[in-house]
Every structure is written in C-alpha cells, then in structure tokens.
Backbone atoms as SQL, in Angstrom:
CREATE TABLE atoms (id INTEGER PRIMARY KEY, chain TEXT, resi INTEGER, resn TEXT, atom TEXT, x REAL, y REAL, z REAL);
INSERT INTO atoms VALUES
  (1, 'A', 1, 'UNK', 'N', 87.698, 48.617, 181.662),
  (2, 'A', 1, 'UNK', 'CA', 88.610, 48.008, 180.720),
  (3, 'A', 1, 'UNK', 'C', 89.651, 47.198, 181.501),
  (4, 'A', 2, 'UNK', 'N', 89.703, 45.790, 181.186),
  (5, 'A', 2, 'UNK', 'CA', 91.010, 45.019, 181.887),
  (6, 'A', 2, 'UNK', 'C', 92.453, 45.659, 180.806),
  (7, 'A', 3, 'UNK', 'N', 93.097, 45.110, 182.043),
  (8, 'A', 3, 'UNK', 'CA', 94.682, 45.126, 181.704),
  (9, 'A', 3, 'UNK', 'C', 95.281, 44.261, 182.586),
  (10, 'A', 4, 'UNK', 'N', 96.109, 43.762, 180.980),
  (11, 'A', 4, 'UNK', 'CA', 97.267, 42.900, 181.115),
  (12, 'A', 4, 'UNK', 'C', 98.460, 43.346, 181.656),
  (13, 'A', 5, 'UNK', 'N', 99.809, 41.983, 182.373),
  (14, 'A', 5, 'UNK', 'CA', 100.919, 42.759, 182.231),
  (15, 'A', 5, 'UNK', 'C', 101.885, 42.066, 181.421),
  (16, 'A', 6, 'UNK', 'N', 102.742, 42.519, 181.330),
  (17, 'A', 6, 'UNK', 'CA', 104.204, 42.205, 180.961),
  (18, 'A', 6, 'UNK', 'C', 104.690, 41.329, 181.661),
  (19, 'A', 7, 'UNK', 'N', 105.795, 40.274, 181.598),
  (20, 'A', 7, 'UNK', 'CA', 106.508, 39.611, 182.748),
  (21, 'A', 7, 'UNK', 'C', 107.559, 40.702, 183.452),
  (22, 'A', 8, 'UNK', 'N', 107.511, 41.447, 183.231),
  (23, 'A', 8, 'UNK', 'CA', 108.098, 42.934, 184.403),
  (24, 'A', 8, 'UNK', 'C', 107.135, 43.667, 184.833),
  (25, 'A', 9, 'UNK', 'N', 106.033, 43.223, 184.743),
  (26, 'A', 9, 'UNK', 'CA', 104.787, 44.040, 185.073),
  (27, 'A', 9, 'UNK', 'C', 104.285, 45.427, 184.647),
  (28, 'A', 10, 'UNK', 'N', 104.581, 46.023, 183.234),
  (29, 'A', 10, 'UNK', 'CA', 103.704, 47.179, 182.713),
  (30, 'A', 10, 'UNK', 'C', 102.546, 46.742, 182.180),
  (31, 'A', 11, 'UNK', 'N', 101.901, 47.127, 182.947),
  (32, 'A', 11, 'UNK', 'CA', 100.228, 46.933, 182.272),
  (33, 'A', 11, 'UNK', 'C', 99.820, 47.505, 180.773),
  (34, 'A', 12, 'UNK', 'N', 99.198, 46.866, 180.048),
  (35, 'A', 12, 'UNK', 'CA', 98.449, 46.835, 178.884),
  (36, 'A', 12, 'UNK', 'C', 97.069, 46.416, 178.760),
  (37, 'A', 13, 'UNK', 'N', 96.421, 48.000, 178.509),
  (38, 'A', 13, 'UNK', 'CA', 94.710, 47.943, 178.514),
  (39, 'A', 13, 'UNK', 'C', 94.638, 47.259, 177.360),
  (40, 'A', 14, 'UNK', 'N', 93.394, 46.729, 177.830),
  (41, 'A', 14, 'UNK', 'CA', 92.689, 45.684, 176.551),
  (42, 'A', 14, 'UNK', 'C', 91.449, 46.068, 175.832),
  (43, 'A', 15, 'UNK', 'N', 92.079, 47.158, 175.191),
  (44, 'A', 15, 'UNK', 'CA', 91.190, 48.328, 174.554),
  (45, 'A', 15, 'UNK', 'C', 90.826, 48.019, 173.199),
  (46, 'A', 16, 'UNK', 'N', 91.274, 46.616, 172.890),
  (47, 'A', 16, 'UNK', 'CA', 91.335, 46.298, 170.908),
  (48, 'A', 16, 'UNK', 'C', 92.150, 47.089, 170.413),
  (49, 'A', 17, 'UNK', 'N', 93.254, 47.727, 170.676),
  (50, 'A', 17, 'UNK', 'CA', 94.572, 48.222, 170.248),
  (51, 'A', 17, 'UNK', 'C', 95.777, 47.163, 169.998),
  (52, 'A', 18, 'UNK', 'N', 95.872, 46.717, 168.951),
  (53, 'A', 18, 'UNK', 'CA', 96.654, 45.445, 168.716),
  (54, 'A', 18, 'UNK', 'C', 98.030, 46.346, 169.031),
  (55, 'A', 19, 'UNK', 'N', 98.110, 47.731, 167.899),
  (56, 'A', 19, 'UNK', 'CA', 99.238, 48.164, 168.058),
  (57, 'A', 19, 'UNK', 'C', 99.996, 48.513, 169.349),
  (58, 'A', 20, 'UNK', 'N', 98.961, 49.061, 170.572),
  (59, 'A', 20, 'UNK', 'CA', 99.552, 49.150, 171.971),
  (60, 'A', 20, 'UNK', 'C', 100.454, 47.762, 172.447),
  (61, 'A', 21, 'UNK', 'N', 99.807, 46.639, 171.746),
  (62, 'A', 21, 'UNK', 'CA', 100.757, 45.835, 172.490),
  (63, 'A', 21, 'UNK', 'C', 101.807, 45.446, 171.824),
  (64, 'A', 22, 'UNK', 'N', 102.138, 45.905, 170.607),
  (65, 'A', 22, 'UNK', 'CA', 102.918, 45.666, 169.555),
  (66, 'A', 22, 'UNK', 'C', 104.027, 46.471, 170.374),
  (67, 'A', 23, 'UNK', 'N', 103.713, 47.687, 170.667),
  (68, 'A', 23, 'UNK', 'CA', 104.636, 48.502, 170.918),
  (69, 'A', 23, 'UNK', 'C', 105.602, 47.930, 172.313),
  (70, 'A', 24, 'UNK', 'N', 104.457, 47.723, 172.975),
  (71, 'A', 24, 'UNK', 'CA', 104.931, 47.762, 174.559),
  (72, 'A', 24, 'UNK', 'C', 105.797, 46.192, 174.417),
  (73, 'A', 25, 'UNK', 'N', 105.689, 45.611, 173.419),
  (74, 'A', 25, 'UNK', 'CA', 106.693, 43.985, 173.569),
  (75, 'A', 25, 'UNK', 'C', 107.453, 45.096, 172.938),
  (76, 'A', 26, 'UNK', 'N', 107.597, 45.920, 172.035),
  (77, 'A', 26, 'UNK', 'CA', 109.284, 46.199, 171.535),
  (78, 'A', 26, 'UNK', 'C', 109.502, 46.715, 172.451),
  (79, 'A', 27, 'UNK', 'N', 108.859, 47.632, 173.493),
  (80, 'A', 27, 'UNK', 'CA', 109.930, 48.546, 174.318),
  (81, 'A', 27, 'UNK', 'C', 110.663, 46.683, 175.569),
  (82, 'A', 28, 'UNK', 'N', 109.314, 46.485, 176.184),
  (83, 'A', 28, 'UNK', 'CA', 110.237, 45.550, 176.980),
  (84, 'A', 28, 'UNK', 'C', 110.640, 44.644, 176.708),
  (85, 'A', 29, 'UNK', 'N', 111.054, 43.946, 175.714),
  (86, 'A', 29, 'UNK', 'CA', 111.918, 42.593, 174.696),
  (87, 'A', 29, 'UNK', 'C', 112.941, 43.541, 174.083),
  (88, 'A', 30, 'UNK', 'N', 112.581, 43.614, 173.336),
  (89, 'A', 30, 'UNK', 'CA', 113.712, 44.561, 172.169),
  (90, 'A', 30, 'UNK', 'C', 114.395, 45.563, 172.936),
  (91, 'A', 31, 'UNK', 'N', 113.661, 46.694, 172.764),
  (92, 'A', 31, 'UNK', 'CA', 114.708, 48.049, 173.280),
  (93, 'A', 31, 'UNK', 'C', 115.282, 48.302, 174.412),
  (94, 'A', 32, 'UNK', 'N', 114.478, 47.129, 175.875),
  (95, 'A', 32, 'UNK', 'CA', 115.396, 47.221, 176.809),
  (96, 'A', 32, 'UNK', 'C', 116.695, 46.529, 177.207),
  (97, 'A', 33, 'UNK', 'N', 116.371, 45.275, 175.960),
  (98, 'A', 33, 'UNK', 'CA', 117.508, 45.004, 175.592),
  (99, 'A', 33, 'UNK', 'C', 118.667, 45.239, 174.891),
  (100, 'A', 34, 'UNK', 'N', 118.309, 46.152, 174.194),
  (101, 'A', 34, 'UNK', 'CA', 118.772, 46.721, 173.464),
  (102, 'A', 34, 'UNK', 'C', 119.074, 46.017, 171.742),
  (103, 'A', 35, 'UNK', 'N', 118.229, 45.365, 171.624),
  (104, 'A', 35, 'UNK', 'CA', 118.346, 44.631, 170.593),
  (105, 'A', 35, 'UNK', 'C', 118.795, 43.035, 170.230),
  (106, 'A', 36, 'UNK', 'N', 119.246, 43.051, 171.654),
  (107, 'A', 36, 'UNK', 'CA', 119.756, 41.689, 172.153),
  (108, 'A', 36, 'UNK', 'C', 118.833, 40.835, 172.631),
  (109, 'A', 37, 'UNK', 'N', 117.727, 40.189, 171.834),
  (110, 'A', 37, 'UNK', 'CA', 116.751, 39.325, 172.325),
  (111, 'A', 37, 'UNK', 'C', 116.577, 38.210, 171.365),
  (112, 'A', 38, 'UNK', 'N', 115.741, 37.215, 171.451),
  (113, 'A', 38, 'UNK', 'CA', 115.911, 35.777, 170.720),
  (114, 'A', 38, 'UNK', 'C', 114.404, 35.458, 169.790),
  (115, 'A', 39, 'UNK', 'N', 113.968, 34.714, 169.238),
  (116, 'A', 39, 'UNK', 'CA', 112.916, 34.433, 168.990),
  (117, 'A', 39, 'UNK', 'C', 112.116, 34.019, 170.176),
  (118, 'A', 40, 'UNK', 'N', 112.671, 32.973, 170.853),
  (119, 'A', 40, 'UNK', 'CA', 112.287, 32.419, 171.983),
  (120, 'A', 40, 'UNK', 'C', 111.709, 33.614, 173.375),
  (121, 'A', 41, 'UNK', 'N', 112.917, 34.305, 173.456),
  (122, 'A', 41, 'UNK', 'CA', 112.125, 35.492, 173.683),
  (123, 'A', 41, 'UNK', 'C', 110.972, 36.409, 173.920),
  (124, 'A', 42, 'UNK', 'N', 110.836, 36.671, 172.777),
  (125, 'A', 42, 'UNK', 'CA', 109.716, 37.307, 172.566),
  (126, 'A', 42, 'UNK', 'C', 108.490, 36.760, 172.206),
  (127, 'A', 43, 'UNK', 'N', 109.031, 35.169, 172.222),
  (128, 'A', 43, 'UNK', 'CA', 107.465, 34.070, 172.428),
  (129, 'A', 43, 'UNK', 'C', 107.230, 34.012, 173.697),
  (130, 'A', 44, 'UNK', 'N', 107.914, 33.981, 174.693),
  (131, 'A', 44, 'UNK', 'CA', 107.887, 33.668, 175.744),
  (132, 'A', 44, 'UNK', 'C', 106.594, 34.951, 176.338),
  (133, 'A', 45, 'UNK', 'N', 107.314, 36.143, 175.999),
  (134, 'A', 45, 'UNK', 'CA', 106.258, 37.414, 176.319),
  (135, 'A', 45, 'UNK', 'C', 105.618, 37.304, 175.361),
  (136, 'A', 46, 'UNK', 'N', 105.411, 36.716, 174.373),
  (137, 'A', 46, 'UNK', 'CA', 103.608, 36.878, 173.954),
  (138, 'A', 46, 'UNK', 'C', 102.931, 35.826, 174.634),
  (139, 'A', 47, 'UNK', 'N', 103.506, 34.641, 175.062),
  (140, 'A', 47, 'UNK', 'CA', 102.765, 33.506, 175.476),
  (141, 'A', 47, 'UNK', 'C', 102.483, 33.953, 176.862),
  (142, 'A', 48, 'UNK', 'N', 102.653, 34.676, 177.486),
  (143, 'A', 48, 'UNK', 'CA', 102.411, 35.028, 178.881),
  (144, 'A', 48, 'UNK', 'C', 101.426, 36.346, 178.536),
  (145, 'A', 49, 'UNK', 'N', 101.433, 37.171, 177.706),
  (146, 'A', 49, 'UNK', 'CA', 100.498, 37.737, 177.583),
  (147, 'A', 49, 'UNK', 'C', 98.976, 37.016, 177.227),
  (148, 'A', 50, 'UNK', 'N', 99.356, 36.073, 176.343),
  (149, 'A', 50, 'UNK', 'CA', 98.493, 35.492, 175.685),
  (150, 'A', 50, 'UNK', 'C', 97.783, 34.662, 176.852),
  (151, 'A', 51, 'UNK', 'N', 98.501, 34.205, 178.127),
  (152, 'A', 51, 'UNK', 'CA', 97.901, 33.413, 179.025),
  (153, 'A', 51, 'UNK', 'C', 96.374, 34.341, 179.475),
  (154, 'A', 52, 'UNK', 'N', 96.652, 35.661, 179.909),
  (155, 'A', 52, 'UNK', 'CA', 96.061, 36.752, 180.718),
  (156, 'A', 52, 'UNK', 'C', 94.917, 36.641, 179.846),
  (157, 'A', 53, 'UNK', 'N', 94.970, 36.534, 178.765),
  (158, 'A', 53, 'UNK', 'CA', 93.658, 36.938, 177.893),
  (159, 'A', 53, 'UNK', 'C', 92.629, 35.936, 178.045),
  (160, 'A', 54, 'UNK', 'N', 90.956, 36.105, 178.138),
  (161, 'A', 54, 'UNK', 'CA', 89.906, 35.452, 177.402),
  (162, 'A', 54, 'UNK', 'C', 89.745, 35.032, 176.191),
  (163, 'A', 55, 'UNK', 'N', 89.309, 33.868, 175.872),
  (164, 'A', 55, 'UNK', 'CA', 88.412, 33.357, 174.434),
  (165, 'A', 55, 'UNK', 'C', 88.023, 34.356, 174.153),
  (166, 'A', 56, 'UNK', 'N', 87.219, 35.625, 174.320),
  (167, 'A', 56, 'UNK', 'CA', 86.707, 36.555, 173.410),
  (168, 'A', 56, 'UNK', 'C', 87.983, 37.570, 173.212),
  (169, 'A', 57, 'UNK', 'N', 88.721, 38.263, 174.063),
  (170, 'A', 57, 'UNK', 'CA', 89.376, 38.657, 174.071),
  (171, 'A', 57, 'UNK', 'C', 90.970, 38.104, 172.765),
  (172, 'A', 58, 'UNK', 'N', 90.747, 36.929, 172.707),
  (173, 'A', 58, 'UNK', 'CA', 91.837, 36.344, 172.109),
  (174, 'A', 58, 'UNK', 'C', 91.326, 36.569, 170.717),
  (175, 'A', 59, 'UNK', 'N', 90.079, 36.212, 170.472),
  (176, 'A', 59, 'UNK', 'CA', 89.312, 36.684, 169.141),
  (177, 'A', 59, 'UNK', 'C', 89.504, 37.723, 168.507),
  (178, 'A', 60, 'UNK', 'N', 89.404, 38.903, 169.435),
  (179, 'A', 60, 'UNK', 'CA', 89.117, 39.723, 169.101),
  (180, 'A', 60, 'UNK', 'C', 90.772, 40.141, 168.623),
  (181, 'A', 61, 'UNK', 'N', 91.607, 40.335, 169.436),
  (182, 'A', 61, 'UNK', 'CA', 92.965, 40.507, 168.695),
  (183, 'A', 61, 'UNK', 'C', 93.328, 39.679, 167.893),
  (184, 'A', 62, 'UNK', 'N', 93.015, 38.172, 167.473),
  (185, 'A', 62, 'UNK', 'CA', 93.454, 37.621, 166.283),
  (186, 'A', 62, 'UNK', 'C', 92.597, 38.499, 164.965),
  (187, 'A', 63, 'UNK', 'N', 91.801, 38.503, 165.495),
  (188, 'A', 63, 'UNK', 'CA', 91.091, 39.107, 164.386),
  (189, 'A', 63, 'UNK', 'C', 91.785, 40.564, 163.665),
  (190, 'A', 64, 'UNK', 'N', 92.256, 41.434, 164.525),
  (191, 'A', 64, 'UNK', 'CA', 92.878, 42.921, 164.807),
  (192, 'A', 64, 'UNK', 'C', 94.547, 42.369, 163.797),
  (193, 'A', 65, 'UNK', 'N', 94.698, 41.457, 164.431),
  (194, 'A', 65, 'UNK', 'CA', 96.454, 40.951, 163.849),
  (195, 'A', 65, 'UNK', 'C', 96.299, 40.597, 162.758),
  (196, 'A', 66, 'UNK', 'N', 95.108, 39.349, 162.068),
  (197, 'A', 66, 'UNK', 'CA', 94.954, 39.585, 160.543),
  (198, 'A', 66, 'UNK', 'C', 94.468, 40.452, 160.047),
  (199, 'A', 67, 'UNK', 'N', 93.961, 41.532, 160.147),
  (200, 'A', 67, 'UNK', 'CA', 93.227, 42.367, 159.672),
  (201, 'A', 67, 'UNK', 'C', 94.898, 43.201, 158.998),
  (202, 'A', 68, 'UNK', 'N', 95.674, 43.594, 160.276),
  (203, 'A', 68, 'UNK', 'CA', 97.135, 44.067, 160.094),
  (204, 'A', 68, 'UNK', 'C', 97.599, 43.642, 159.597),
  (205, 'A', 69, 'UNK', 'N', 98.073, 42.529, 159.454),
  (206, 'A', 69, 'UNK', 'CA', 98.444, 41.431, 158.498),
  (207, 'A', 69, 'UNK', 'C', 98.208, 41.653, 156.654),
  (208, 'A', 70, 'UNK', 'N', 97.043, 41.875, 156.944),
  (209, 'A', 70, 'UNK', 'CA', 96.589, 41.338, 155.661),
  (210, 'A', 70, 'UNK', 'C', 96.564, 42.775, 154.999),
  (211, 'A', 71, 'UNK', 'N', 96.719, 44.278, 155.274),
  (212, 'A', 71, 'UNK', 'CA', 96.756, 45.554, 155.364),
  (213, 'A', 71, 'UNK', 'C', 98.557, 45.623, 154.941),
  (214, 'A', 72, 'UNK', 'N', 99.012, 44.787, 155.934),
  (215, 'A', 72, 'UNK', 'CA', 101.023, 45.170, 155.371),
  (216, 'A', 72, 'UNK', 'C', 101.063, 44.238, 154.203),
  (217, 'A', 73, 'UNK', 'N', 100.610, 42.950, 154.032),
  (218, 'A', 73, 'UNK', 'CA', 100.531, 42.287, 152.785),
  (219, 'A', 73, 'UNK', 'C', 100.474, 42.618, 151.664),
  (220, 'A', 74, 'UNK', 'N', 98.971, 43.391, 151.486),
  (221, 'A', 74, 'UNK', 'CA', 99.002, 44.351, 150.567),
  (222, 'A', 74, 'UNK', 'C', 99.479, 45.651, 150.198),
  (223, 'A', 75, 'UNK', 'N', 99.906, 46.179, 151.151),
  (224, 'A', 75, 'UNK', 'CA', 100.815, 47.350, 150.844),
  (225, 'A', 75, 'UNK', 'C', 102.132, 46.814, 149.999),
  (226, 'A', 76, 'UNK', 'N', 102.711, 45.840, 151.171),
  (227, 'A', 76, 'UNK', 'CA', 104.205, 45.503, 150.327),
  (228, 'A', 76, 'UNK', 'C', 104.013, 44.822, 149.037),
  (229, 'A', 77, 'UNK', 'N', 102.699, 44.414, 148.619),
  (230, 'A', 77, 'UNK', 'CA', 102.314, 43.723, 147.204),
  (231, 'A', 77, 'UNK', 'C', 102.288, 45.426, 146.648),
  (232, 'A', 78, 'UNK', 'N', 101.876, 45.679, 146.719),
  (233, 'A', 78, 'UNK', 'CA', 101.605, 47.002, 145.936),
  (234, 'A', 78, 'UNK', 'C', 102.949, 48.072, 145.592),
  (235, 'A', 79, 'UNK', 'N', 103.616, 47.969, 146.530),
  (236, 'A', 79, 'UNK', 'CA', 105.205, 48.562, 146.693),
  (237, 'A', 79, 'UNK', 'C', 105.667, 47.844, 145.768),
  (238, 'A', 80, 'UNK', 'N', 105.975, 46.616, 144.983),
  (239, 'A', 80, 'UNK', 'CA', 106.982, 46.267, 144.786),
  (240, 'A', 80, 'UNK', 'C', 106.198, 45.666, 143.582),
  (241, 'A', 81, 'UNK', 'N', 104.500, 46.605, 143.121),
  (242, 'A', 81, 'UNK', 'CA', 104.405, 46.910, 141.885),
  (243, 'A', 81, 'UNK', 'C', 104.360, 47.683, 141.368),
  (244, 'A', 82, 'UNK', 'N', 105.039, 48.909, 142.460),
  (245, 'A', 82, 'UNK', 'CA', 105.014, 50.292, 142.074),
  (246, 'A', 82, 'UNK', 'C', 106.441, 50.491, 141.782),
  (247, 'A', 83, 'UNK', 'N', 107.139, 49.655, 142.045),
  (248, 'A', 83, 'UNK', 'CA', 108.518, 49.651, 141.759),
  (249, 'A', 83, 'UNK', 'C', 109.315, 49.118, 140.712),
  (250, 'A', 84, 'UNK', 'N', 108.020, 48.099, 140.253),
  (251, 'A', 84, 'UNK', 'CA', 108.519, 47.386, 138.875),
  (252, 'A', 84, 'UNK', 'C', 107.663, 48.319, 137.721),
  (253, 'A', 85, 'UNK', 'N', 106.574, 49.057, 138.290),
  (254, 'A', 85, 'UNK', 'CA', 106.619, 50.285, 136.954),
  (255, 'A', 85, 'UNK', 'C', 107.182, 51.218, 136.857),
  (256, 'A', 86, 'UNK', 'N', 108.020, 51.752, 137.981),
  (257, 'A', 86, 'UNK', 'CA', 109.105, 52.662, 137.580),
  (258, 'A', 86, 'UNK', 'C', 110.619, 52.681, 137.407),
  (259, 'A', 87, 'UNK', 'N', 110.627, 50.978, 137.285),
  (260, 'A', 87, 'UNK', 'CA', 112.150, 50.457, 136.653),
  (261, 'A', 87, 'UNK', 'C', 111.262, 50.327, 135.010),
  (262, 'A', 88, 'UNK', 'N', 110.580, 50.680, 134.447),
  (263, 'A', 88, 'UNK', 'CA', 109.903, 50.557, 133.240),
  (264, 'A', 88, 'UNK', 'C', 109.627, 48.753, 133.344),
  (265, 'A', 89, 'UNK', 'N', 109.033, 48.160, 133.786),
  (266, 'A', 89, 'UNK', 'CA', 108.750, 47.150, 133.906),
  (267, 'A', 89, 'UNK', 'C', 109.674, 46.111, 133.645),
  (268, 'A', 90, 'UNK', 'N', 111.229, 46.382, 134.363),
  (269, 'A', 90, 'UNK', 'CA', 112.146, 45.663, 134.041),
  (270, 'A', 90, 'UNK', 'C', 111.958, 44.591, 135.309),
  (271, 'A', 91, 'UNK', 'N', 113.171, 43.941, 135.335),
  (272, 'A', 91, 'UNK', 'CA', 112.968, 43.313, 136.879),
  (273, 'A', 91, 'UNK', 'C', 113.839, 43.400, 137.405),
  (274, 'A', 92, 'UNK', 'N', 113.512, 43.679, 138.904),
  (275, 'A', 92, 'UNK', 'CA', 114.171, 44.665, 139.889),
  (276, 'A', 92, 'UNK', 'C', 114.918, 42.932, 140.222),
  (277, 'A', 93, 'UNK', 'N', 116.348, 43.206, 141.121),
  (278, 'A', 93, 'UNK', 'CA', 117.327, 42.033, 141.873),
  (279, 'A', 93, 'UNK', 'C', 116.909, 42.554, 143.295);
C-alpha cells in the first residue's frame, strides 16, 4: 500500500479511506492551528496531497468523496424533512 504525506510529513496510506485523510488535514490544518487557518490553506494541503496521487488513485477517491457527498446530502435532505413534520408541517426560520 503507498502512502502519502502531509507538507509536515505524516504519512497517509492510500487504502481508499477518504475519511483517513479527511481526518489527518483537520488534525494538521485546523487543530494544529488551532482553528486559525484560511481557505487557501487547506487548498494548499489538499493540492499537495493531490500532487502525490495517480490517475487511478485520484479516481478512486473522487469517486469515495461523491459517494460521501452525496450520503451527507441526503441525510441533511432528510433532517430537515424530519423537522418540518415535527413542527406539524409548519415552516421552520
């Protein structure tokens, strides 16, 4: 199994775990900053991750990210019709 790194260098196996790398940009963008990071940012570390990767490899996690995508989509569609039947189908502000 390859692995990627970080621009601080923690490696990330390339196991088709979208969420492993989800995580590992919040710990080193976000939380070691403590919250103090930019958009730019955290493009910067995906675009450098994104360098490390293969055409198949890149596939294969776009594929993994809409799949996630399209999984929170419908949840939060579904939340917030589960919420307008238990305001009795009023409409929520």
């Amino acid at each position: 199994m390859r692995t990627i790194t970080t621009t601080s260098g923690v490696g990330i196996a390339l196991d088709g775990d979208l969420l492993a790398i989800i995580e590992t940009l919040f710990q080193e963008v976000t939380a070691k900053r403590q919250l103090d990071r930019s958009y730019e940012d955290m493009m910067r570390e995906i675009r450098h991750l994104i360098a490390q990767m293969t055409d198949a490899e890149l596939r294969d996690y776009l594929a993994e990210s809409l799949f996630h995508n399209t999984v929170r989509f419908e949840n939060d569609r579904l939340a917030t019709y589960m919420e307008k039947l238990a305001s009795g189908g009023k409409r929520l502000r």
